[in-house]
C-alpha positions in Angstrom: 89.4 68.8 165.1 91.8 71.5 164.0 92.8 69.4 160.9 89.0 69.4 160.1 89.3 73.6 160.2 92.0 73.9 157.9 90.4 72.3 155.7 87.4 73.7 155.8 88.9 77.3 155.8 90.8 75.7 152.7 87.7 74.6 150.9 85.8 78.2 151.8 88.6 80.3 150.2 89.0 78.1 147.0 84.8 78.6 146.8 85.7 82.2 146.8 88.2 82.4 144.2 86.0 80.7 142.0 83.7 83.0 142.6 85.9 85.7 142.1 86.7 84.3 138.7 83.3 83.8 137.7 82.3 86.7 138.4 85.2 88.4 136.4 84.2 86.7 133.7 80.5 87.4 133.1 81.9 91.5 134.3 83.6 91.2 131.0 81.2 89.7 129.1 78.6 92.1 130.1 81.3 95.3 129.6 82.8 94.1 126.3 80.5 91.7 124.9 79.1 94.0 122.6 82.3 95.8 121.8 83.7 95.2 118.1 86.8 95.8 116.0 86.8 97.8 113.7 88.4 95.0 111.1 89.8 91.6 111.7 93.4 92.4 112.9 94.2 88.8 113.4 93.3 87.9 109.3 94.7 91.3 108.3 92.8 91.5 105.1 92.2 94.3 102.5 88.7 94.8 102.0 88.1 92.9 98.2 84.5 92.6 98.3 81.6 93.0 100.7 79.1 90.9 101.8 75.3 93.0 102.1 72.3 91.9 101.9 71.3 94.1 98.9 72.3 92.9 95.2 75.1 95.9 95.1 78.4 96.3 93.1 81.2 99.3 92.9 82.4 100.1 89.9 86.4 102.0 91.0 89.0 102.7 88.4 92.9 103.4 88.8 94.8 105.9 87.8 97.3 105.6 86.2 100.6 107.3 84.1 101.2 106.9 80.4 100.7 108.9 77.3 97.0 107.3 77.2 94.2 108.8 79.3 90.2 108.3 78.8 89.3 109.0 81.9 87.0 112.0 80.2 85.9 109.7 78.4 84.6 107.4 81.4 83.1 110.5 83.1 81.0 111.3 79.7 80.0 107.2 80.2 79.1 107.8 83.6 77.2 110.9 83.4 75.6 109.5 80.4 74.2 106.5 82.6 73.8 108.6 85.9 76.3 106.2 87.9 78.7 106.7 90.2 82.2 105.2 90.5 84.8 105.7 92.7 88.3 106.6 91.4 91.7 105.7 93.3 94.1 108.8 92.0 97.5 108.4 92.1 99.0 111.5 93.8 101.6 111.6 91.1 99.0 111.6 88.4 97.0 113.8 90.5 100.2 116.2 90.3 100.2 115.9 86.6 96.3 116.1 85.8 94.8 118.6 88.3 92.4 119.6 85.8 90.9 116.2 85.5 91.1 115.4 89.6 89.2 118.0 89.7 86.4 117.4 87.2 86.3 114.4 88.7 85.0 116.0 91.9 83.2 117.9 90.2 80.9 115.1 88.1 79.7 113.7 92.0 81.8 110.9 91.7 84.3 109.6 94.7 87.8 109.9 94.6 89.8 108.1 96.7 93.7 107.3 97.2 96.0 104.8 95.2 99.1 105.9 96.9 101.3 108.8 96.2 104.1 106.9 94.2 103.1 103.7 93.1 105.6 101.7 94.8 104.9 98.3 96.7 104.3 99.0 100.6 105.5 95.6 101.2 109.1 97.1 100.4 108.8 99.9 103.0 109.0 101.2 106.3 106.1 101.5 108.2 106.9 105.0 108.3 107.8 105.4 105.1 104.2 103.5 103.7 102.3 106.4 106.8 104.5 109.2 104.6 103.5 107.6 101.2 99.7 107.1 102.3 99.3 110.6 103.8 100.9 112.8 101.4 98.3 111.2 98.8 95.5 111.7 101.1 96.8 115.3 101.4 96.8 115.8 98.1 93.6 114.5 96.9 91.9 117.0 99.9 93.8 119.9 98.2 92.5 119.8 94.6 88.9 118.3 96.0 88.4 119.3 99.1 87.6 115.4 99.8 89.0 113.8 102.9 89.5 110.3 102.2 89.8 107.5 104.0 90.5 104.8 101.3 93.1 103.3 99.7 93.7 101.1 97.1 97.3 98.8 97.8 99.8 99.8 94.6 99.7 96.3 92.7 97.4 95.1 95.2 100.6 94.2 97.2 100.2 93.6 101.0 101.4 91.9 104.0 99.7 92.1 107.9 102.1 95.0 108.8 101.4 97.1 105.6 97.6 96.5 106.5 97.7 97.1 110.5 99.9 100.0 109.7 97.3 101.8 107.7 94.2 100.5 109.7 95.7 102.1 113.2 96.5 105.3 111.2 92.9 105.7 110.3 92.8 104.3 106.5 90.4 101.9 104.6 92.7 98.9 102.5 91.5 98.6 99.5 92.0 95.7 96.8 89.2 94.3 94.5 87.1 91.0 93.6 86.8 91.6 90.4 89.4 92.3 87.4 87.8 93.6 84.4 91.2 92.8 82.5 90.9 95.7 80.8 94.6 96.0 81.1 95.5 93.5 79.0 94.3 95.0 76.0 91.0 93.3 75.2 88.7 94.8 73.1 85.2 96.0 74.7 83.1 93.1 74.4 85.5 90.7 75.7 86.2 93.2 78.7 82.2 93.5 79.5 81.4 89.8 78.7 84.5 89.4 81.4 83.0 91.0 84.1 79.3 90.4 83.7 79.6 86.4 83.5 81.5 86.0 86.6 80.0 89.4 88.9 78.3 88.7 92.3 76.5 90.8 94.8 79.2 92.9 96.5 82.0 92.8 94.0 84.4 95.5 93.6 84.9 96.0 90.1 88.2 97.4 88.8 88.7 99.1 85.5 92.1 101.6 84.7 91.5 104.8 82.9 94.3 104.6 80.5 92.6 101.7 78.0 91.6 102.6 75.0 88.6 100.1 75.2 87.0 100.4 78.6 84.4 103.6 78.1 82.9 101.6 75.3 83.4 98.4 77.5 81.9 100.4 80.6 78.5 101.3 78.4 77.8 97.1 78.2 78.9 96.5 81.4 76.4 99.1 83.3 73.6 97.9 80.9 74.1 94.6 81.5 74.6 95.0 85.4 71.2 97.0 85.3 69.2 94.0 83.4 70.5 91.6 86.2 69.3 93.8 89.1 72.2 95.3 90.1 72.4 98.8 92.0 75.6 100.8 91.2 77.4 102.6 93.8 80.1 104.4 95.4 82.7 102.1 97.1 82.4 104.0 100.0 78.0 103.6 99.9 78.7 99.9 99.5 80.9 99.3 102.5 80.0 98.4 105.8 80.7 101.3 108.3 80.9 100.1 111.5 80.6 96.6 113.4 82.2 94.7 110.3 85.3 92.5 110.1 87.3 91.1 107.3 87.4 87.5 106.5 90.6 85.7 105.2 89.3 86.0 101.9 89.2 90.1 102.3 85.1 89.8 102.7 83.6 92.7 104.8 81.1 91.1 106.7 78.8 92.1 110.0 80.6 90.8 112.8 77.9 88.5 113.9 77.7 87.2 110.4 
């Protein structure tokens, strides 16, 4: 008889700890279910292109140093057209082209950051990519009055620190989906015919300003982005703001997607 009782008392606790553990368990689905990170920490992507249900496309140009600069010229294009771009400055450039940061601004288009110096955040600190990241950010609010929260990775380089680093300090990584190859010297109609025959919904498109070749190239490219269907934004219109992740292949998606 008293063997019977220990088991039974044995067999009434372990129904309790189940329950316990059951119950902990739909707690926490009901609490956090819902809850969603801001990105994908565990893929630790840039954002290169974003997946919307709209037929949508940014067009974003770099900065960039040299004893070439057109990006007056790009403004006239895309005043001209009545689009809207976003441009990653270069705080350095910035420093050397005030004027033009500022016209920019001026012309409604979005200016966002492409570091301070240029140099490859997979070869830093973690504190010294935070220094490089705000002191751009910094500078693009002083001469626009802009406080931006995006960044486009110097050479596109990046690593899962370089991109958790940025994401818990507030920033947006940046890369692209689509290379217009204006950089390699190609003359206009190769540069357009580049991007048009291989654009899709959600592509970020990225152009330099120091080409000699890419306002013309930008004229064909709009025009033809406008006969497909396409509506041209702002980077930061196209992007998801809240509830999103990012894929392994840097797509910005919903995160029931």
């Amino acid at each position: 008889m008293r063997i019977f009782v220990v088991k039974k008392w044995t067999l009434i606790r372990a129904a309790i700890f189940i329950l316990i553990v059951i119950g902990a368990i739909v707690y926490t689905q009901l609490a956090f279910g819902n809850s969603v990170p801001a990105s994908n920490i565990s893929q630790a992507m840039p954002v290169c292109r974003v997946s919307s249900g709209e037929k949508t496309v940014a067009l974003t140009f770099d900065t960039a140093f040299g004893d070439r600069d057109y990006t007056l010229k790009i403004l006239d294009v895309l005043k001209k057209e009545n689009v809207k771009a976003t441009f990653f400055v270069m705080g350095l450039w910035a420093q050397e082209y005030p004027d033009v940061v500022a016209e920019i601004s001026k012309e409604g288009q979005e200016v966002a950051s492409h570091s301070m110096n240029h140099l490859k955040y997979t070869d830093l600190t973690e504190s010294a990519v935070l220094d490089d990241a705000n002191k751009a950010a910094d500078m693009i609010f002083e001469l626009t009055g802009y406080d931006t929260k995006l960044i486009r990775l110097p050479f596109g380089a990046f690593n899962a620190p370089v991109i958790m680093t940025l994401e818990n300090a507030g920033f947006i990584p940046v890369k692209w989906s689509l290379d217009s190859l204006d950089w390699k010297g190609y003359d206009a109609k190769k540069i357009a015919g580049n991007v048009l025959s291989n654009v899709k919904s959600g592509d970020i498109i990225m152009f330099q300003n120091n080409m000699k070749e890419t306002p013309e190239a930008l004229c064909e490219v709009i025009l033809g982005l406008r006969e497909d269907g396409y509506k041209i934004v702002p980077l930061s219109e196209m992007l998801i703001k809240d509830n999103y992740v990012v894929d392994s292949e840097g797509t910005q998606k919903y995160f029931n997607d």
